[in-house]
N, C-alpha and C positions, 0 to 999 in steps of 0.2 A: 254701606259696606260693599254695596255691589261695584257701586261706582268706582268706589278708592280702591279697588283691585285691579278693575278694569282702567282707570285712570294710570296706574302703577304697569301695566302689563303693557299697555300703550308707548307711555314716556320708556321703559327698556327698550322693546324693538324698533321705537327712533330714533337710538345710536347705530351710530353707521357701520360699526362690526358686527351688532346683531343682525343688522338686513342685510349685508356681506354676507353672513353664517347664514341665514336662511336663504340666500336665494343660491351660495354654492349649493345648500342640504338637495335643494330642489334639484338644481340642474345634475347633481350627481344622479338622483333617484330618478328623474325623467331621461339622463343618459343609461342608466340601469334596462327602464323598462324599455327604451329601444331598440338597447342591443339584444337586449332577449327576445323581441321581436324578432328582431334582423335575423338572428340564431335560428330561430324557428321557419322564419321563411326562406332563407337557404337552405336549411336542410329539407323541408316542404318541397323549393325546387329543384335540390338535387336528387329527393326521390322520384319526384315525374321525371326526372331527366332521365332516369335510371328506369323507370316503367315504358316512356316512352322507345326509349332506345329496346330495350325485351318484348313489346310489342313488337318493333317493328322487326327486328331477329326474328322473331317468331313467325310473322306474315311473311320473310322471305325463306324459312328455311321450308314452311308449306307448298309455295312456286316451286321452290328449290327441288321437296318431294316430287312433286307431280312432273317438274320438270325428268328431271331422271327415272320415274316410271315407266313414263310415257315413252321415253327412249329404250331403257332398258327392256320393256315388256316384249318387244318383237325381237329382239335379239336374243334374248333367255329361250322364246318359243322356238326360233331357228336355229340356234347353236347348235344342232344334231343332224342339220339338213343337210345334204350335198350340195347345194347351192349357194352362195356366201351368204351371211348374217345380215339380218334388218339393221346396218347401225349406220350410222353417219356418214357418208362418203365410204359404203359400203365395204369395209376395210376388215379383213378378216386376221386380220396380226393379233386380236383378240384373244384367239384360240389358240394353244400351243399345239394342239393333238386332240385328234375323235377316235373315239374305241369303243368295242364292241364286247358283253360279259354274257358269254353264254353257259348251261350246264355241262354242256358237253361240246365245246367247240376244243381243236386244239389251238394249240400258241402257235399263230402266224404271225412271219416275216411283216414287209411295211409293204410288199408287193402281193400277198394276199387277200382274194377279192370276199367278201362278204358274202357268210353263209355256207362256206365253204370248209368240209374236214378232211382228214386223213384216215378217213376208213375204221381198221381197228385200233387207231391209237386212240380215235375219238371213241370207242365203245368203254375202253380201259380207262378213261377219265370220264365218265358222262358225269359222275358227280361233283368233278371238283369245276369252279366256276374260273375264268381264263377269259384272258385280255384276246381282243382282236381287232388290230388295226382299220381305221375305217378311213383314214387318208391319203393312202396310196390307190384313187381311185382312176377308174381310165377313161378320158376323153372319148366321143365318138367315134372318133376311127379308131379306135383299140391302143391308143398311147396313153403312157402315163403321163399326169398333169404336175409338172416338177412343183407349182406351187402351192400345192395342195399335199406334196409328201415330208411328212413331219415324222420319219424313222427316229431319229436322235430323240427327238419331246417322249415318243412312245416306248423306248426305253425308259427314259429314267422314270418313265409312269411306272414302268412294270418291279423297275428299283424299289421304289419307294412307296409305292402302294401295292401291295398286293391283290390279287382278284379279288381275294376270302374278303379281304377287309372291305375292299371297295363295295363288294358283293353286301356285306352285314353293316354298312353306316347307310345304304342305300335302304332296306329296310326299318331300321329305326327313323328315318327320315320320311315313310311314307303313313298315311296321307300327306300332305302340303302343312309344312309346321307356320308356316308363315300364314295359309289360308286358315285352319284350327287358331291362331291364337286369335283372328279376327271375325270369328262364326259367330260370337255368341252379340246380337244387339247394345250396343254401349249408349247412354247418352252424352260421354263424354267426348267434346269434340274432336280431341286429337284421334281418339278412337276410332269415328266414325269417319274421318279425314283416310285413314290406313283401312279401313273396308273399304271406301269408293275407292280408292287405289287398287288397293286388291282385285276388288271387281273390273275392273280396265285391264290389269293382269291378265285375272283369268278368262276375260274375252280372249285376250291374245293368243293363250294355252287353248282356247278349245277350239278354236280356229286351225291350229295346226294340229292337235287331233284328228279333226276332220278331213286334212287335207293327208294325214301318216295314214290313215283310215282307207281311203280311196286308194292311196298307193299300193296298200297290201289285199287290195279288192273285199273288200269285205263288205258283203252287200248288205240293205239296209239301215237305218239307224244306229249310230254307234253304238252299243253296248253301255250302262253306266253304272259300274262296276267298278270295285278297286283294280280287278286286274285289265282295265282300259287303259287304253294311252294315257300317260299321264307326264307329266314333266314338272324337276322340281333339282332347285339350285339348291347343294349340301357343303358342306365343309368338310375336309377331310387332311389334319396334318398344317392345320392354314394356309389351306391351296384351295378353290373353288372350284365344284366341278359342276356342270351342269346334266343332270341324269332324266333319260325319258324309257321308258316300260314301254313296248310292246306287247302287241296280243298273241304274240306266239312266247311270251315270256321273257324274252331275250331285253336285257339292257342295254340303250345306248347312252355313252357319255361324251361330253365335252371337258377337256382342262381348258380352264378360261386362264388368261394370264392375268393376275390379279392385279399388279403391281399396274402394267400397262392399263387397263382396265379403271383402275380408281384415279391416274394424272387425268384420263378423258374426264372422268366424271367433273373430277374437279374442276379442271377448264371449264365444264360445261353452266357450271355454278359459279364461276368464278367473280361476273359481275355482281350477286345477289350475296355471296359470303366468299370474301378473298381465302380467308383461313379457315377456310372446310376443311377436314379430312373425313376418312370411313373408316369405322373399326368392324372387324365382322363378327356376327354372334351365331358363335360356336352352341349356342342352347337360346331356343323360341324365349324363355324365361327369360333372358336378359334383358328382352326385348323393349324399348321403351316408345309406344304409339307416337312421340309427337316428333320420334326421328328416326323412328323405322323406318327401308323401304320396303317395298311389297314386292317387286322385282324379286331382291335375291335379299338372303339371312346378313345384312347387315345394314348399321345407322349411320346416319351422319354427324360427326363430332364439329361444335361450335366453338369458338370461344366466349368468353363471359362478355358482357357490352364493354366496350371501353369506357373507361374512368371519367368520366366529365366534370371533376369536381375544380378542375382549370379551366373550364370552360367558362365564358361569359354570357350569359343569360339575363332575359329581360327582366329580371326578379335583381338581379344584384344590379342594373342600371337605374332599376328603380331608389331602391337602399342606398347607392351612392349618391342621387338624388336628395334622398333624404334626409341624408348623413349631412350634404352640403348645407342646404337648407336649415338645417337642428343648429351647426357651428356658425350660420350668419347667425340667427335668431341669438345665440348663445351673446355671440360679442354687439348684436345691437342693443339686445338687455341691459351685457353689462356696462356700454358706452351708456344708455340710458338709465342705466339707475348711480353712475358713477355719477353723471350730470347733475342729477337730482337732485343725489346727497351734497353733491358742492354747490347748488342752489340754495338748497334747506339750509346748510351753515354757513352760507353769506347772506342771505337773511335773517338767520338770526344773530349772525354778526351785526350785519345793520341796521336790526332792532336794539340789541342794545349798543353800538354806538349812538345811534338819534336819540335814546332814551340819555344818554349819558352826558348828551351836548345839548339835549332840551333841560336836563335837568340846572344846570349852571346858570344859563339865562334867566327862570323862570324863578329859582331862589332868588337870583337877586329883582327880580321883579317886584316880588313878590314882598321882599326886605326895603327898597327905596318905595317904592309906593305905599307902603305903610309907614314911613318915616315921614314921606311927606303926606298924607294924609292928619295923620295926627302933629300937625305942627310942630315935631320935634323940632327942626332944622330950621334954625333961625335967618343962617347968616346965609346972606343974597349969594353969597360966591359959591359955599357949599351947596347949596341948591341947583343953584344951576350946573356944577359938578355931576348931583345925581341925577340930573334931567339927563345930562349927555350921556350919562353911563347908558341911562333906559335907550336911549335913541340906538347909541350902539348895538346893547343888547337886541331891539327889533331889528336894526338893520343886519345883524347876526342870523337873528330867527328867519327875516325876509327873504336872507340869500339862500340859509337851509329847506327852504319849502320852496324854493324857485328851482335846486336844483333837483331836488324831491320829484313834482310834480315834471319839470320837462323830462328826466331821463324819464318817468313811466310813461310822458306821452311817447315816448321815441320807441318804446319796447312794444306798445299795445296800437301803434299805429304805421302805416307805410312811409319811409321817408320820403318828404318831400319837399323840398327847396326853394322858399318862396324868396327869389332871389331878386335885386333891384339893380340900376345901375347908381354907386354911393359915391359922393364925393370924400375923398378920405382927408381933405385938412377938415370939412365940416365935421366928419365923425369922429378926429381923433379931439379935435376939440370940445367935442361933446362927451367922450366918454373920458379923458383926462383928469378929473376933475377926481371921479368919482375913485379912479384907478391911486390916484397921490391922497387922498382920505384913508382910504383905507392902508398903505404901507406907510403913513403918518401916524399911524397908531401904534407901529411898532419902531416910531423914529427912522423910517429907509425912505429913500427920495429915489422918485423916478427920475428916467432919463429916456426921454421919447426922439425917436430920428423913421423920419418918415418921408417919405416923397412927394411934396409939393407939387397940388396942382393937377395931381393925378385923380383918374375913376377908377373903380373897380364895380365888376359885381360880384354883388353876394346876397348873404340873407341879417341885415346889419344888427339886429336884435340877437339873433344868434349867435353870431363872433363877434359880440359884446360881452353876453355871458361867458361864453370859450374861455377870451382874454382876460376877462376880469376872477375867473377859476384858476387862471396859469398864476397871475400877480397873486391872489390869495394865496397861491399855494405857497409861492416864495416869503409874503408875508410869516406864514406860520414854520417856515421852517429855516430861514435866512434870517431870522431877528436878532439873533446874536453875529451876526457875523461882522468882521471888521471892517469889509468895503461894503457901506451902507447905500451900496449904489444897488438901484435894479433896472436893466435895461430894458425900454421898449423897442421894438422898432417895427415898422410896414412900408414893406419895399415890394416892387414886382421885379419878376426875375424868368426872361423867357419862358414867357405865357404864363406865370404861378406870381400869385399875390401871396406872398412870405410873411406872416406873423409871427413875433420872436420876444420871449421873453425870456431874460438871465438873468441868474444871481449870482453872489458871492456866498453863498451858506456850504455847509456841510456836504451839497451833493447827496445824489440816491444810490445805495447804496447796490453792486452791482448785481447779489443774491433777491435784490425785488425788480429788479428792469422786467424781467418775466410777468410778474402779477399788477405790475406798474398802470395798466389803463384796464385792469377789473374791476367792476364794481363789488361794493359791501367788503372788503380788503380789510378791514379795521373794525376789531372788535372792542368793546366797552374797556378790557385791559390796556391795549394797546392805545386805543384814544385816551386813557386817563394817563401814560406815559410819554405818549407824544404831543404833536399840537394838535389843536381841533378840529374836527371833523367825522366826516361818517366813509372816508374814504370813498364818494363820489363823484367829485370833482373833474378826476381828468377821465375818468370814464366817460364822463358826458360831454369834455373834449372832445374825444374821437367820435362820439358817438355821432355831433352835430358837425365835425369836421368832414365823416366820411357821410353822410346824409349831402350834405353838400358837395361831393366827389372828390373830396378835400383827405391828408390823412393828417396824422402826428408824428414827428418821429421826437426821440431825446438824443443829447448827447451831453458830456458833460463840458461846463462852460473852463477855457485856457483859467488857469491861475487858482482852482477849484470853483463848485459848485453846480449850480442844474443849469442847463438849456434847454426848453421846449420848446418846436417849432410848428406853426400850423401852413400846410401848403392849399393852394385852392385853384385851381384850374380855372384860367381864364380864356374866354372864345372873342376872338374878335381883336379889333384894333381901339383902346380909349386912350386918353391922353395921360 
């Protein structure tokens, strides 16, 4: 039972649509599972692409912080000095206006000197707090320093901010909102990145502390204390100002010019992030550690990594690779199992033609040697009749297993050319004979024209068979036809020894010239429709034509019928 299922399961999948259907099933479901591979490893590498690129953002906006710190921190600490500001080519265009808030100063001019009142009018406001120019300051010899007086910036301060206010956003801003939101130990890196900034910061502030300290003689150790010199960048109205506490209470301030202020920065960044910008943060809370700076109350805006998903990456040259590779594989299979199957069904085509052209001889074998064994057959003449039939018959069977066994030596061995130099009236009268026997059987008379006298080489056993396959073939398909002629002929022809045999028959018909020298061509139908054979004939033609360096061509012969020619390359000079 096992068997005959498994036997049954067998004989279906070798039909050729069923192993068609299974090997597309396959290559569909193995291109299935590549591309979902493939899908997965693109996306795999476009999220490192997309990690790597945010690292590396990340690593430059860090440089980026410390770079601007580090600038920034000396000039935050100086913006209130008399002396121009710590910054880059020492350029004080930074600052629109310094001013001065005291409780009881009055409102001076831009040519009023610091520290200076009007008597009773300052006793009638000591409480209300008022702006006092700090940039109309005077040179050593007692002149004013034109570029240092910024009258116009110090109005519209006094416009637009009032003392009062300036005065009450300067204490909600004190202690240092930017030092408080980095006090408490973080293990988080970016955290801990904006404390050591911070700390570099406030080297910078306490340095000038000490040096505000010394100015206003205050002996010993600074004091450390909220109401110590202190400095600390505020917002106010989205304008920055930079505000520093003295010890006699009095505020100094800097308007920084923001706008001017953040193109430097940018520049300054601009190799490590092209498209920085800085937003300011109006509240310590907004604050985000990994793009805050620690200089003044604002971060640096990034944009997102760019889009790499056009990018070309080692991961998609691999997949192309692959993909190439899957589509050879794909069409070598299918060339190789295409092959296969049209192997498989011309062998078993040319199983059962042989079985179908042994069968005929071997009945009547099998039929006269039984008549004559049991002395049926009396009469001499009819005997000898079935004697000839059997002759024919083996000589049938002889020529089948000759060409049998040479085409497999020709398939399972290297060609090779055991070639001689022949005399061609000795060979054509040697193989003559055998050539007008055989188209004697179908009543057609050769007619041989050949070149006297002449040599050739070749390999003469060989293009004897060749020849004698071409005349067979005409024998079986030229027997009816009405010029009972079949030409031979062998002539040399610049350098090629020309073999040529024509009929008069039917001609091949021009829908098989294609399959015309393949073997196994004729299956058991078709051999019991046509004439006999297994359809190997002129395949083993070519086969022993071009083993010899020789080919075949056909054409059809003037008047109808076949012409086969065999050419064969000759080296040398013979007669």
């Amino acid at each position: 039972m096992m068997r005959s299922w498994w036997w049954s399961i067998s004989q279906t999948l070798a039909r050729p649509w069923m192993l068609w259907s299974i090997f597309v099933a396959v290559t569909l479901l193995a291109s299935l599972g590549l591309g979902l591979l493939s899908y997965h490893a693109m996306h795999l590498s476009r999220v490192r692409q997309i990690a790597e690129a945010s690292k590396e953002l990340q690593q430059n906006v860090r440089v980026a912080l410390w770079r601007l710190d580090s600038r920034l921190g000396p000039f935050i600490a100086t913006a209130n000095d008399h002396r121009p500001p710590l910054m880059a080519d020492h350029d004080p265009t930074y600052i629109r206006c310094r001013f001065l808030i005291a409780n009881a100063v009055a409102i001076a001019g831009p040519t009023a000197q610091p520290g200076r009142s009007s008597g009773a009018k300052g006793k009638s406001s000591a409480s209300v707090p008022r702006y006092q120019s700090r940039d109309a300051i005077t040179a050593p010899d007692g002149r004013l320093d034109p570029e240092l007086n910024r009258g116009e910036a110090f109005a519209e301060l006094r416009a637009r901010v009032p003392a009062p206010q300036m005065m009450q956003a300067a204490q909600q801003w004190m202690p240092n909102e930017i030092a408080s939101l980095v006090a408490q130990p973080s293990a988080d890196s970016n955290q801990l990145e904006l404390q050591n900034r911070n700390s570099l910061v406030q080297q910078q502030f306490a340095l000038n502390q000490f040096a505000q300290a010394a100015q206003q003689n205050v002996a010993g150790p600074v004091p450390q204390t909220e109401n110590q010199i202190s400095i600390r960048p505020i917002w106010i109205d989205a304008e920055l100002f930079v505000l520093r506490t003295r010890l006699d209470g009095q505020i100094e301030g800097a308007w920084l010019d923001w706008p001017r202020l953040r193109n430097s920065m940018m520049d300054d960044i601009a190799d490590l992030i092209p498209q920085a910008t800085f937003a300011p943060l109006p509240t310590p809370q907004t604050a985000d550690p990994e793009f805050a700076l620690a200089a003044i109350p604002a971060q640096i805006s990034v944009p997102l990594p760019a889009d790499t998903s056009t990018s070309w990456s080692p991961t998609d040259t691999s997949l192309c690779f692959a993909w190439s590779a899957w589509a050879v594989t794909i069409l070598i299979a299918a060339l190789a199992l295409g092959r296969l199957i049209a192997i498989s069904e011309r062998r078993a085509a040319f199983v059962s033609a042989v079985t179908h052209e042994l069968r005929t001889p071997l009945t009547t074998f099998r039929l006269y040697s039984d008549l004559l064994a049991r002395d049926i057959v009396s009469d001499p003449d009819q005997r000898r009749d079935y004697l000839q039939t059997l002759c024919r018959e083996a000589d049938r069977l002889s020529h089948l297993v000759d060409n049998v066994l040479r085409y497999s030596k020709l398939q399972h061995t290297a060609p090779h050319a055991c070639t001689q130099l022949v005399d061609v009236d000795t060979w054509i009268s040697r193989i003559t004979p055998r050539l007008a026997s055989r188209l004697a059987e179908v009543q057609l008379t050769l007619v041989t024209e050949f070149d006297s006298g002449s040599q050739v080489r070749m390999d003469d056993q060989a293009i004897e068979q060749a020849v004698f396959n071409l005349v067979d073939n005409a024998a079986k398909y030229a027997a009816d036809a009405d010029d009972r002629r079949v030409h031979f002929s062998a002539k040399r022809r610049a350098g090629t020894f020309v073999l040529t045999v024509a009929d008069h028959g039917p001609g091949i018909p021009h829908a098989l010239t294609g399959t015309l020298f393949q073997p196994f061509t004729k299956s058991s139908d078709v051999a019991a429709e046509t004439a006999s054979g297994v359809g190997l004939g002129l395949s083993l033609v070519k086969q022993i034509a071009t083993a010899l360096g020789g080919t075949v061509t056909h054409r059809p012969t003037s008047g109808g019928g076949a012409t086969l020619q065999i050419q064969l390359p000759q080296h040398g000079s013979h007669r």
